[in-house]
DOROGU-459453 format. One record per residue (C-alpha): x, y negated, z; residue in three letters. Coordinates in steps of 0.2 Angstrom, whole numbers, plus 5000, padded with zeros to 4 digits. Each point is the difference from the previous one (the first is absolute). Last residue first. Layout:
<atoms>
XYZala
...
</atoms>
This chain:
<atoms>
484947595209unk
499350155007unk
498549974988unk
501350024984unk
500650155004unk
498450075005unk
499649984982unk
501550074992unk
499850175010unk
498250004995unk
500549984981unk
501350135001unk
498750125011unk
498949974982unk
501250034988unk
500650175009unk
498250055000unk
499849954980unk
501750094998unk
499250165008unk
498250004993unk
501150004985unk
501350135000unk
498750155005unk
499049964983unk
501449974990unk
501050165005unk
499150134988unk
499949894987unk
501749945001unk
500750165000unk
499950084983unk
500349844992unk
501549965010unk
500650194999unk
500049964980unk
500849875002unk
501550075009unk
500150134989unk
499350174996unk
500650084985unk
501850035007unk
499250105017unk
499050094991unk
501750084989unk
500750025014unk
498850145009unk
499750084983unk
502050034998unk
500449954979unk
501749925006unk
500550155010unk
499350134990unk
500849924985unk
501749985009unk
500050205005unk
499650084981unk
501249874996unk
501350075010unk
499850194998unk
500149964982unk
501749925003unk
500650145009unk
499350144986unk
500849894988unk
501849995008unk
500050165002unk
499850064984unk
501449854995unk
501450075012unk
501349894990unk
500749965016unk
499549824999unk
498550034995unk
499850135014unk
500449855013unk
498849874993unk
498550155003unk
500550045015unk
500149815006unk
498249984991unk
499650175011unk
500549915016unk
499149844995unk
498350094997unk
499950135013unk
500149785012unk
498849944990unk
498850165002unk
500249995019unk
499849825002unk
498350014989unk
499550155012unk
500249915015unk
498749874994unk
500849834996unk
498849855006unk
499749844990unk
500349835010unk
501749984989unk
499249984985unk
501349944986unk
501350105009unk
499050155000unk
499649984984unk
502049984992unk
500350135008unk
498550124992unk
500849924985unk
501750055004unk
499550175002unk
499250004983unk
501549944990unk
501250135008unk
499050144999unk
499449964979unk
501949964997unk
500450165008unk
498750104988unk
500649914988unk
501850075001unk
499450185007unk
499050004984unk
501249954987unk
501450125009unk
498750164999unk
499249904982unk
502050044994unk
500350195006unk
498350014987unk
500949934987unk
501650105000unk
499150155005unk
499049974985unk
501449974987unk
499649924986unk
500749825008unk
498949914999unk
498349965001unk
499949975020unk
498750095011unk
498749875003unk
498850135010unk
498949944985unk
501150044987unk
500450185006unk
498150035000unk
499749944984unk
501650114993unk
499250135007unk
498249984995unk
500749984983unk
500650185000unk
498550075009unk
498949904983unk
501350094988unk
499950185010unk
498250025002unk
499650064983unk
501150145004unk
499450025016unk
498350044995unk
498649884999unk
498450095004unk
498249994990unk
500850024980unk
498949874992unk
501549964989unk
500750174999unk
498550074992unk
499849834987unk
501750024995unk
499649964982unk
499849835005unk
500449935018unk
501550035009unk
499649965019unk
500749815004unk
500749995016unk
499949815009unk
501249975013unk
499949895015unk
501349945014unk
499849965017unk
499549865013unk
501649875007unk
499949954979unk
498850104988unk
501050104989unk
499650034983unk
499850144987unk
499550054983unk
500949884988unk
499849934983unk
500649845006unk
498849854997unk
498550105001unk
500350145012unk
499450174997unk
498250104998unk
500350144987unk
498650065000unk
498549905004unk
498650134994unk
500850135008unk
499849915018unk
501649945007unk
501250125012unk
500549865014unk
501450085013unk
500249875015unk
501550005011unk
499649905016unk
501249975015unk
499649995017unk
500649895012unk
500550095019unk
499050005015unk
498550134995unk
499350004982unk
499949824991unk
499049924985unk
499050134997unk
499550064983unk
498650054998unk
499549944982unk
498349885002unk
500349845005unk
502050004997unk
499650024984unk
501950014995unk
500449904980unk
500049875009unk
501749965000unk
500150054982unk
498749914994unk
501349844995unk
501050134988unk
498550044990unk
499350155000unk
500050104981unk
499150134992unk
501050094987unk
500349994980unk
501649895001unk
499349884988unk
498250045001unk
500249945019unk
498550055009unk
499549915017unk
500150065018unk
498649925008unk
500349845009unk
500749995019unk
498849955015unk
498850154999unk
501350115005unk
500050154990unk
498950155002unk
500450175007unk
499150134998unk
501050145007unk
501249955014unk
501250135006unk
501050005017unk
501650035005unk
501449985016unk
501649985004unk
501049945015unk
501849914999unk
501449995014unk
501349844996unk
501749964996unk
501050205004unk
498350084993unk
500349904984unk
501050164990unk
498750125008unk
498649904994unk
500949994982unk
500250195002unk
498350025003unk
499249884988unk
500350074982unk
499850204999unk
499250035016unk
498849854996unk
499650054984unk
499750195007unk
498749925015unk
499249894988unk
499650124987unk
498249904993unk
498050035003unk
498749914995unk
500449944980unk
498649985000unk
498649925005unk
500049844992unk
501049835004unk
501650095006unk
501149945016unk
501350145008unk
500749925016unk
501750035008unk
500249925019unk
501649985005unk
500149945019unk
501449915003unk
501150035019unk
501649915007unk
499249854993unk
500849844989unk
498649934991unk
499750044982unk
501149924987unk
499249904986unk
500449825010unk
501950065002unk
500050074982unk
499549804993unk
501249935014unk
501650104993unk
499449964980unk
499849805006unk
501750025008unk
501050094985unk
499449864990unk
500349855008unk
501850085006unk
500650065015unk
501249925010unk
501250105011unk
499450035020unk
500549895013unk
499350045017unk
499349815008unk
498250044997unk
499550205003unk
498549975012unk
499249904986unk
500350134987unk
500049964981unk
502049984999unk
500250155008unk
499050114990unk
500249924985unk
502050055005unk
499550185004unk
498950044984unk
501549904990unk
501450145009unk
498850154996unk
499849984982unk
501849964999unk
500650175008unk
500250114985unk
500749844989unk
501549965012unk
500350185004unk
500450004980unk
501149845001unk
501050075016unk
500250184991unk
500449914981unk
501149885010unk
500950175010unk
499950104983unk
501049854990unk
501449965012unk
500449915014unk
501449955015unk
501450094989unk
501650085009unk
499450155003unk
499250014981unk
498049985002unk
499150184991unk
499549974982unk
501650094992unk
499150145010unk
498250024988unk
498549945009unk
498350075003unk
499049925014unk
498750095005unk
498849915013unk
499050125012unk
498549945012unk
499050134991unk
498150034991unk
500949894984unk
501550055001unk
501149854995unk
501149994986unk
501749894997unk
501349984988unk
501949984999unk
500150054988unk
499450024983unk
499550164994unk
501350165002unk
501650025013unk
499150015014unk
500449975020unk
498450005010unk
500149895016unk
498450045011unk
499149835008unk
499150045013unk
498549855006unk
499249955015unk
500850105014unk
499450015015unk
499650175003unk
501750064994unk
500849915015unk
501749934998unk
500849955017unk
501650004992unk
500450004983unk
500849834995unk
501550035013unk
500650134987unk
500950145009unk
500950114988unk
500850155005unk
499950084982unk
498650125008unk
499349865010unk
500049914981unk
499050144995unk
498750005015unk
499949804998unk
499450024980unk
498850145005unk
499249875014unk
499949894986unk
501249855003unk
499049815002unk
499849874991unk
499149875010unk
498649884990unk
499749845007unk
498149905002unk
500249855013unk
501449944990unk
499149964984unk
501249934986unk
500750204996unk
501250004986unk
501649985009unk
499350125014unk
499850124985unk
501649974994unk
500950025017unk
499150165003unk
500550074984unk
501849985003unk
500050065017unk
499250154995unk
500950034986unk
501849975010unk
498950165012unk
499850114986unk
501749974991unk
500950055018unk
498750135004unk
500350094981unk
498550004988unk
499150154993unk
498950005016unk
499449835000unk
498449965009unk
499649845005unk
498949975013unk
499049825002unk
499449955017unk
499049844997unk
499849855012unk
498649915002unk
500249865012unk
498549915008unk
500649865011unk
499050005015unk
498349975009unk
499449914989unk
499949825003unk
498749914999unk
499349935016unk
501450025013unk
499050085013unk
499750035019unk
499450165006unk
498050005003unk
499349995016unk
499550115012unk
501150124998unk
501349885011unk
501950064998unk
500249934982unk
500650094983unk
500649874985unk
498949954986unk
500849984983unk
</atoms>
């Protein structure tokens, strides 16, 4: 990591590599359990906690269990005071986990609300850990099912590690062949990391109609309250347009018909050229942040149903650039409603619907588990993890350049965005640590916003493409002329000097 220096002239000296700390993620996990007594709640608690750190192989990634505040207000009621609840902070919890008793379906079992950060866990009492006992069946179920919810996370984490240059020497558990390739596969589909997208949704039809559609209700319905779900990761923009007329790439072959599933067809290879970059509108970029294409195809009558192929389907994402969907009108009988002008928000619903999901993949939200929360409170750590990787490897390289040319000159400015760029990697080390993961993102943000200007700086950047042989080239030219009447004089006074040497002998 690079260490702060009293001269802004140059830069602060570097260790190369490292990053700039050892990334912890640990995870607050409050446990509700208002049918239990303290003293049963409080030996489950332990109980649990020591079958999940049984269970857990990466020590950088640890999950807490925690008191619900409810919990800790009954136990203050019983004059309890359980060490494991202090300091909680309902903002940074990760997870609740609610214990249900029941006495129907098998128990224990667990289910997650799928728009909360809530676990149920229904159990019946001759489940609960013995005073005497050091285990039982509902804290390995709890420990095993934690296990599950978070293991998405923990592999995202490790490949992350493991695949960082700035990150060598933290250990991280071992991922298989597998589980790699499918980790690298959705890092290379995932757009860049941004504090900003813009979305850009286009409506594409090869004839005049239909020429009008229900954005502004289909986006109400199926965009807002996923923007609003992301607005703590990133700030998005949103804009429309409709392109009548419009004709396929040249590049890709004409969609085919398929007497066997009685549609026209585009083959799996034409998919990524499916986009006529030459003559739809589609800009590759609005303002600072990256944008991000969702593409609505309505196909001619005459080629309806237009899928995919080898799969059937109708839609496909186009990695780091957006996703398509094709929607076939019904044809037939339906004539009116086929060459209906506007698409209502009806027919809009299965293309916004995949446009979400497109969108989610893209940010690389993780897969699992089924709740959203759960998976978007996982990108915040994934992001601030890589983004702290992505600091910490830049800052050594720009290091690494200075060191590798030391005649080049650091602006002030340079020193000055090195120097906001180690105090918020520390910030951002520090709020890992404290489980302050919100934080800890906008901090490591801040931080590779900073190194990039540095290492991209204008007045640096000419300085690294202009070496010694290329000022020799430059020069020479210019200094030949004056050089040599000067060393042909110099020879000449030399000569004289010899020669009256040689007559004073």
């Amino acid at each position: 990591m690079v260490e702060d220096h009293d001269d802004p002239s140059r830069l602060p000296a570097s260790s190369g590599n490292e990053c700039a700390c050892r990334p912890e993620f640990p995870l607050k996990i409050a446990v509700e359990s208002a049918y239990i007594s303290a003293a049963d709640a409080q030996h489950l608690l332990r109980t649990t906690q020591h079958a999940i750190d049984d269970h857990n192989e990466f020590s950088a990634h640890h999950l807490r269990l925690l008191l619900s505040e409810s919990t800790r207000q009954n136990n203050d009621s019983q004059a309890m005071h359980p060490p494991d609840v202090a300091g909680l902070d309902d903002t940074n919890i990760a997870l609740t986990i609610r214990l249900v008793p029941s006495s129907n379906g098998n128990t224990p079992r667990a289910s997650l609300h799928p728009y909360d950060s809530v676990l149920d866990v229904f159990y019946t009492t001759n489940q609960l850990p013995s005073p005497s006992s050091t285990s039982s069946p509902l804290a390995t179920f709890i420990a095993l099912e934690l296990q599950n919810l978070y293991g998405e996370e923990k592999a995202i984490l490790a490949y992350l590690l493991s695949s960082s240059s700035s990150a060598a020497g933290i250990e991280s558990p071992a991922l298989s062949r597998e589980v790699a390739e499918s980790l690298a596969k959705r890092t290379t589909r995932s757009v860049k990391s941004a504090a900003t997208y813009h979305l850009t949704f286009s409506l594409f039809t090869p004839n005049f109609q239909p020429s009008d559609w229900a954005i502004e209700a289909a986006l109400e319905d199926h965009m807002t309250a996923l923007l609003q779900a992301l607005a703590p990761i990133s700030n998005f923009t949103v804009d429309t347009q409709v392109q009548l007329y419009a004709t396929f790439a040249p590049s890709i072959h004409e969609p085919e018909y398929d007497e066997h599933s009685k549609s026209w067809v585009l083959r799996r290879e034409d998919l990524s050229g499916f986009i006529n970059a030459a003559e739809w509108p589609l800009s590759p970029s609005i303002g600072e942040g990256p944008t991000v294409n969702f593409v609505l195809y309505v196909p001619s009558e005459s080629r309806t149903p237009l899928l995919i192929k080898e799969n059937g389907g109708d839609s496909w994402l186009l990695p780091q650039w957006g996703g398509v969907r094709i929607l076939n009108l019904p044809t037939g009988n339906d004539k009116a409603h086929a060459a209906s002008k506007r698409l209502t928000k009806e027919m809009l619903e299965g293309p916004f619907f995949t446009f979400s999901n497109q969108l989610l993949s893209l940010l690389g939200v993780p897969e699992t588990p089924s709740s959203l929360p759960l998976r978007l409170s996982t990108l915040v750590r994934v992001r601030a993890a890589s983004l702290l990787f992505s600091a910490s490897s830049t800052l050594g390289s720009l290091a690494r350049l200075t060191r590798a040319l030391p005649s080049i000159s650091i602006p002030d400015t340079v020193a000055e965005s090195v120097d906001l760029t180690i105090a918020h990697l520390h910030r951002a080390c520090d709020d890992l640590r404290e489980g302050k993961f919100q934080t800890a993102l906008e901090n490591s943000r801040i931080a590779d916003r900073e190194v990039e200007k540095a290492f991209f700086e204008p007045a640096m950047v000419g300085q690294v493409y202009f070496p010694d042989e290329h000022k020799v080239a430059v020069y020479l030219p210019l200094l030949g002329p004056v050089a040599v009447p000067l060393i042909m004089a110099a020879v000449k006074e030399v000569r004289k000097a010899i020669a009256r040497g040689k007559k004073s002998r």
